[in-house]
Steps between C-alpha positions, in 0.01 A plus 500: 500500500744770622761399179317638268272773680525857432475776786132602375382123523676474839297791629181411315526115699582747832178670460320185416555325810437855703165538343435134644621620797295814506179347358530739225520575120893539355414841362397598847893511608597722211192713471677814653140507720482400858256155474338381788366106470356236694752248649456149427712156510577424140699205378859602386530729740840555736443292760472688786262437771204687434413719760146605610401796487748594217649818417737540200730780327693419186654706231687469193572830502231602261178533750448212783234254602356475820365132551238519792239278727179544342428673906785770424368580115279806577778635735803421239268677273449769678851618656731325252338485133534876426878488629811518266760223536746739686202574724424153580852456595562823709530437905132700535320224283733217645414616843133514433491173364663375807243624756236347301650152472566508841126482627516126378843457691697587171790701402677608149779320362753679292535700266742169354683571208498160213759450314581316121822369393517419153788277331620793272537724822663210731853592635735248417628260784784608713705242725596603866831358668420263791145475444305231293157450334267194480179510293216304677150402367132370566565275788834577585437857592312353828869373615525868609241519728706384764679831525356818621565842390362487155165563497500742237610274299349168607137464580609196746141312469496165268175554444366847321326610181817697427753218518903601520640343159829626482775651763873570404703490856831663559735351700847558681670186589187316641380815633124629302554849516230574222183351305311602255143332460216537170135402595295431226208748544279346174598311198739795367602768813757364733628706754846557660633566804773511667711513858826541542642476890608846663818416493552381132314821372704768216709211400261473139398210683110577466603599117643212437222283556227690370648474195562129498136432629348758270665328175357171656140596459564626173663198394176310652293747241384710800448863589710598750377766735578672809330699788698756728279736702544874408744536782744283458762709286727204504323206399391778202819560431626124508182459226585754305913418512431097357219665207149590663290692397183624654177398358224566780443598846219368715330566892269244650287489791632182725 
């Protein structure tokens, strides 16, 4: 798939699998309007639990979506429809949003930042002195879940809609001082993460194996993607140093 895919196709299968996510038409997330839709569980989705009551922000840059409980339509509609993407995303709107979520025990998640990598943009491979790589997948990955430390990279549960399929682990002697893990979120999005231990960090150890997991999904025909929350300047900048770009940005009520 990824071989022979151009950027527009990549984005085009990106805002396929949103609007599944959203419960909404494609054009929706590049209609330069503010939509406002009724959330639902649709097969091919990401799959993410789905939480009740929902509340859902996404843009593309070109308008957003906001994917709602059918109980918070006529108040999405009301205080969010007539809103332009930059106001949806200011702290006022944010902070509105928040005190109504929380009268069902809620709170907003995010902004997160997602992130594409595609093959023609992939930094090449670098090798670091002392330190070695090993590519794990399917089963294998769970051989990690005897550590701690990783959990943004490993989702440490055998059993999940979202299994772990790949992780690339860095090593020093026998030492793990880094892993990298890819979740497959629905047939084509998998998404990395990564850890690297305090003490290992600015040694290009989290480049490193970004990079080697990243070409693994694309060699599996995958999109690779990854998630940072707004505030996290470095895991931006890692993204952005091994070929990321940024493709959407999404808030959710949790």
């Amino acid at each position: 798939m990824t071989n022979d895919i151009n950027s527009l196709q990549i984005l085009d299968e990106i805002r396929r699998v949103l609007s599944m996510d959203l419960n909404c038409a494609r054009s929706d997330l590049s209609s330069g309007r503010t939509v406002v839709c009724e959330a639902r569980y649709v097969n091919g989705r990401r799959c993410f639990p789905f939480h009740s009551p929902s509340l859902t922000i996404v843009t593309m840059g070109n308008g957003a979506v906001i994917s709602c409980d059918p109980s918070r339509l006529r108040w999405a509609q009301q205080h969010l429809e007539g809103l332009h993407r930059d106001e949806l995303f200011a702290p006022a709107t944010i902070a509105k949003m928040e005190a109504f979520v929380q009268r069902d025990g809620q709170s907003m998640a995010g902004p997160d930042l997602k992130y594409f990598c595609a093959r023609s943009n992939l930094c090449s491979e670098v090798s670091l002195q002392g330190i070695s790589f090993e590519l794990l997948r399917d089963g294998a990955v769970s051989n990690l879940y005897n550590m701690t430390g990783f959990s943004h990279a490993l989702q440490y549960r055998m059993s999940t809609d979202r299994p772990d399929v790949l992780a690339c682990v860095a090593r020093v002697g026998d030492s793990v001082v880094g892993v990298a893990g890819a979740s497959a979120d629905c047939d084509t999005l998998w998404q990395i993460g990564i850890d690297v231990l305090e003490q290992s960090r600015r040694q290009g150890i989290g480049k490193a194996l970004l990079t080697r997991l990243t070409q693994a999904v694309l060699d599996a025909e995958r999109l690779p993607y990854y998630s940072t929350v707004s505030s996290n300047i470095a895991s931006r900048a890692l993204a952005i140093n091994v070929g990321y770009r940024p493709v959407w940005i999404e808030m959710y009520a949790r």
